[in-house]
N, C-alpha and C positions, 0 to 999 in steps of 0.2 A: 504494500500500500504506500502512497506518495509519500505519507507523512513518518513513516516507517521508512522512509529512502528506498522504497521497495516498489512492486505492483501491483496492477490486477489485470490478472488476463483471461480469456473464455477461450474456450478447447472444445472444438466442435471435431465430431468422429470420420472418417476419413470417407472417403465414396466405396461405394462396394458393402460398405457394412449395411444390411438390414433389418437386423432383428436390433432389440433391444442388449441381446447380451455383448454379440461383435462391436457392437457401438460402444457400449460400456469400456471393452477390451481396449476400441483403437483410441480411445478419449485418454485411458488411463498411460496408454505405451507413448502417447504422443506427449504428453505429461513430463515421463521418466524423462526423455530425450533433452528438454532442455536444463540447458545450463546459463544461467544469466549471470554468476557468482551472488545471487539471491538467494531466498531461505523458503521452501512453502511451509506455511502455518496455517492453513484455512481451505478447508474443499468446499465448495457447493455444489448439489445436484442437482439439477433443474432436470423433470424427468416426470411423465405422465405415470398414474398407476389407476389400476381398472378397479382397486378393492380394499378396503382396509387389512384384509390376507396379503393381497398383492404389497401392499405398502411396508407392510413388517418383512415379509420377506427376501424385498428389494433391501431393504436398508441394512436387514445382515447381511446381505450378501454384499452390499460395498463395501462395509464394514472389515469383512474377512479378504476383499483382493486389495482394499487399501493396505492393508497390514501384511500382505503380498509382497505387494509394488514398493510397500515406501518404510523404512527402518525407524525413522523419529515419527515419533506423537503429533496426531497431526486434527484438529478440531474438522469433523464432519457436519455438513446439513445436508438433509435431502428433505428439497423443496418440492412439493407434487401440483409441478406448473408445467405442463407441455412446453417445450422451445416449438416456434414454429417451422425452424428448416432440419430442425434433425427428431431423434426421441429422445435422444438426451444431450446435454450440456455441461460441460463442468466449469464453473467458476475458482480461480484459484487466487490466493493472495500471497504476497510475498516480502519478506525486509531482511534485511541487510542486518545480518548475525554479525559483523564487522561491527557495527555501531549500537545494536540491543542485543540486551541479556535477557532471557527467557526463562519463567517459569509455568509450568501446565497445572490443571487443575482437571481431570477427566473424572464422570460420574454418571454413568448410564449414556443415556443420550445429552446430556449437557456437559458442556465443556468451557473453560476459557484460558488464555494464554495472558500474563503478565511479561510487556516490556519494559525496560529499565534503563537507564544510561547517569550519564552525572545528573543530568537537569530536567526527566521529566519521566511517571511512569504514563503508562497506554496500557488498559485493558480492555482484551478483545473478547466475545465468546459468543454464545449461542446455549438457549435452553428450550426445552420443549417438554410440552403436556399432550399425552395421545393415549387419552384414559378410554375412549369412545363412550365419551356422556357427554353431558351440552356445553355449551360453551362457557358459561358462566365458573363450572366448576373448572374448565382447562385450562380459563384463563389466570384464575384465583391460583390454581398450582404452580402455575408459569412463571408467575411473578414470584411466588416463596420460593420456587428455584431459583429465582434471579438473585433476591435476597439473599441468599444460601453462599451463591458466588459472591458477591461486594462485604459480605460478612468475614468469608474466609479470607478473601485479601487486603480486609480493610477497606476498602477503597468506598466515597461517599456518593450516592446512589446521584445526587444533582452532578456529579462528572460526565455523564453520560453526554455526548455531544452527539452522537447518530443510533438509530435505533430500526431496526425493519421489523415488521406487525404480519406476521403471516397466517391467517387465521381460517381455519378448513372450512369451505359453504359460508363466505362471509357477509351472504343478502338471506341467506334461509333464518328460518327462525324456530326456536326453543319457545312451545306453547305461540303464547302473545308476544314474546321478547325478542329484536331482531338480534342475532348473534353480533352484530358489530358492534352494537352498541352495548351488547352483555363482556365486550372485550373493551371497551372505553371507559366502563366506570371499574370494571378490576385497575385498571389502568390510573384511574384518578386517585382509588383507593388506593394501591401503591406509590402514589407519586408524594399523594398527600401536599405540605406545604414546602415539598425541597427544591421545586424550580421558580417560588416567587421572584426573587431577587435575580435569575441569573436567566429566565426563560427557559424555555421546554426545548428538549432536543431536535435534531430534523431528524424527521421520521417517515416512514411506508407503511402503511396500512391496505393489507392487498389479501385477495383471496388466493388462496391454497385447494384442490381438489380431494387432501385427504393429508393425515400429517395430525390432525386436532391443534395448537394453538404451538407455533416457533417463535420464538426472538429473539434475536439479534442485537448486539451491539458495540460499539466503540464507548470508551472513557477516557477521559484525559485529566490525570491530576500532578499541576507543575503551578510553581511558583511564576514560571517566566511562559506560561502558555496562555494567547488571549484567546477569547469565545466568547461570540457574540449573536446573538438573535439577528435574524434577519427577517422583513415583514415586507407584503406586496403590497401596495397602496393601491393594487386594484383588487384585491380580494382581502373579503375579511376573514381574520387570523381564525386558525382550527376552534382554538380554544376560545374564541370567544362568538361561536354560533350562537345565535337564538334557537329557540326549542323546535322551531317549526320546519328546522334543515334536519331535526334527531329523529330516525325512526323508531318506532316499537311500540305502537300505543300501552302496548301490555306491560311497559319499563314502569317503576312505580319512580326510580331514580334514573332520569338522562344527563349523564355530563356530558362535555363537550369532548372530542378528541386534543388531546396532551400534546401539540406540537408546532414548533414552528415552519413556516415556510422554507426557510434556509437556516443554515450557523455557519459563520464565518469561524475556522480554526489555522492560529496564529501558533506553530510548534517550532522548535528550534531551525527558523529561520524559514521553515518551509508555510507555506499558506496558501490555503484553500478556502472553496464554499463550499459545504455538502450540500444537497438540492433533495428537499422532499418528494415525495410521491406528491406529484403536480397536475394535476386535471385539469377539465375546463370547466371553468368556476370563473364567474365575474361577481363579487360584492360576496356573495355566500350561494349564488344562486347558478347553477348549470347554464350553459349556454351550448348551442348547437345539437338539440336533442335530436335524433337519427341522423345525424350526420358527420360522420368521422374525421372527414377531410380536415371539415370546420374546426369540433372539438380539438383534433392535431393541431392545426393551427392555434388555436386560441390558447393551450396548453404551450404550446413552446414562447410563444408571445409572452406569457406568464413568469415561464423561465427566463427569460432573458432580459425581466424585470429585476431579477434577483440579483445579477451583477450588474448592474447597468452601472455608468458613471456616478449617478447621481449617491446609487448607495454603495460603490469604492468609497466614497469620499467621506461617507460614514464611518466606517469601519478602517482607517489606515489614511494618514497625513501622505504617504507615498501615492505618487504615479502608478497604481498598478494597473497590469494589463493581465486581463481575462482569458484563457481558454480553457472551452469545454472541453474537459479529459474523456469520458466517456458516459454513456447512456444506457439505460435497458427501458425496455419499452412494454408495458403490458398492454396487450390488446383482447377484449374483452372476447368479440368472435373471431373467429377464423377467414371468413367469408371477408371481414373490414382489413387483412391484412394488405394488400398489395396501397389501396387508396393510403393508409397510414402511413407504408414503407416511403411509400411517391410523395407524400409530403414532408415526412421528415426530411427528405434527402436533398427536398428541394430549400429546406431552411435551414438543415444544418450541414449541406454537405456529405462528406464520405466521416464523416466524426465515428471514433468508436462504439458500434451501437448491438445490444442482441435482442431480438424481439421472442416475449414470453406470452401465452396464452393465463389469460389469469382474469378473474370474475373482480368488478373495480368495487369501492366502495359506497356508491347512487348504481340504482337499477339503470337512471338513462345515460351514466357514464360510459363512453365506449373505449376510451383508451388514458393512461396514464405513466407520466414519465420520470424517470429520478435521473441522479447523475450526479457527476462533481466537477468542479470549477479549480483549474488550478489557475492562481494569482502568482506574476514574476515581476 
């Protein structure tokens, strides 16, 4: 990862592969091969599954060829998001063992990794609940997992600067309660009052097809590290919707979603924006309902609100200049892929981008974007 002096790179399976397993194979061998003098610390699988059987099964079985392939400890996710040009995906992250010291923390399916150096630690990891009961209780476990982690390492839960929300069926609903929203107020409950003072992290809030409730995240705690909120002034902030954007009539308590638009994160020398899961949304209200193009557009519009001049100048007395590092793209159907692909390319260029199949968080949302922003 950038701020780790390191990367992220996507590892699509080679031609020829068909089934799910040879993909797996050529994703994993094409992996081994490089060598960057980088360190991998992070897999992600992006990878369709037909079954909550199918999904257990898949996930031991990466589980026993990662331990295969690879000698060091290495944090797993498997996301149950179809990629749209292969069936599987792998996301890899990577930093530079030259400059951080590592400590692991592995426990069932959750995991996290502590970086160190003279002036700043980073904790990274990932926890999941996949009890197959409703949402409310996966997310209640999710978060005492997460707890579990910053308890063992110390580390104080408002550090948190990026966090991803992967939540399985996240427009179905539990009785009267819409599952997202049964994942927003675990969410507040655990936040409670630790990001008054300092703003709520940038975050994704994105459907999953099986998996029950993952999460994700980065932390940063340093003396000499800045972090800062970043806010669209054409959309209003997550956290402070009206009730009347919250679904679930059957919710007896609706909070708001816990996050901001962007965070600007200032680490030993290096600086970026992380960029939220971004839709089209103008004020708090949708725009371009059945039409993709539009929503694409209006969405990237959105983003490139987030660095613009006006808010560098917020964040940094320096000249910076902006560019978009890379993108992943959920698209909600399959059918809206090529219109989405043809607009983003025509806005952003050939930018690093992988497009994932994933149910958004509004029934008329069609597509939504995250990314990072690196600042020079």
């Amino acid at each position: 990862m950038y701020f780790l002096n390191g990367d992220r790179i996507y590892i699509n399976p080679g031609h020829g592969c068909s089934t799910r397993a040879e993909q797996l194979q050529s994703c994993l061998a094409k992996l081994a091969k490089i060598n960057s003098g980088n360190k991998i610390f992070k897999l992600n699988f992006f990878v369709d599954t037909v079954s909550n059987a199918d999904y257990l099964q898949l996930q031991q079985s990466i589980q026993n060829e990662v331990k295969l392939n690879f000698a060091d400890e290495l944090l797993l996710s498997l996301i149950a998001q179809p990629p749209l040009a292969s069936k599987i995906l792998i996301e890899a992250c990577f930093f530079n063992p030259t400059l951080w010291k590592t400590s692991f923390y592995l426990k069932n399916n959750d995991g996290a990794v502590l970086f160190q150096n003279e002036t700043a630690k980073v904790l990274i990891g990932n926890v999941q609940s996949n009890l197959n009961v409703d949402c409310k209780t996966n997310s209640e476990e999710a978060f005492s997992n997460l707890d579990s982690i910053f308890r063992y390492f110390k580390f104080p839960v408002n550090s948190i600067v990026r966090q991803w929300n992967y939540i399985e069926d996240i427009l179905g609903f539990d009785g009267l309660g819409q599952r997202y929203q049964a994942f927003n107020n675990a969410r507040s409950s655990f936040y409670r009052t630790e990001f008054e003072k300092s703003g709520y992290p940038a975050a994704t809030g994105i459907g999953m097809n099986k998996g029950g409730i993952i999460i994700e995240f980065i932390a940063v705690s340093s003396e000499f590290c800045k972090s800062l909120p970043i806010n669209n002034p054409s959309q209003v902030a997550a956290h402070a919707y009206s009730e009347k954007v919250l679904a679930g009539r059957g919710c007896v308590i609706k909070t708001t979603p816990k996050f901001e638009r962007a965070r600007y994160l200032e680490l030993a020398g290096n600086k970026l924006i992380f960029i939220s899961g971004t839709a089209s949304i103008e004020g708090e209200q949708t725009v371009g309902i059945n039409n993709p193009a539009k929503q694409t557009e209006v969405t990237i519009n959105n983003i490139k609100q987030l660095y613009s001049k006006p808010i560098l100048e917020t964040v940094s007395d320096k000249n910076l200049i902006p560019s978009y590092g890379h993108a992943r793209v959920y698209v909600k159907n399959r059918k809206d892929f090529t219109v989405v692909r043809r607009t983003f390319r025509r806005h952003l260029g050939k930018l690093p981008v992988v497009f994932i199949v994933a149910d958004i968080c509004r029934e008329e949302l069609l597509v939504e974007i995250e990314g990072k922003v690196i600042l020079e």
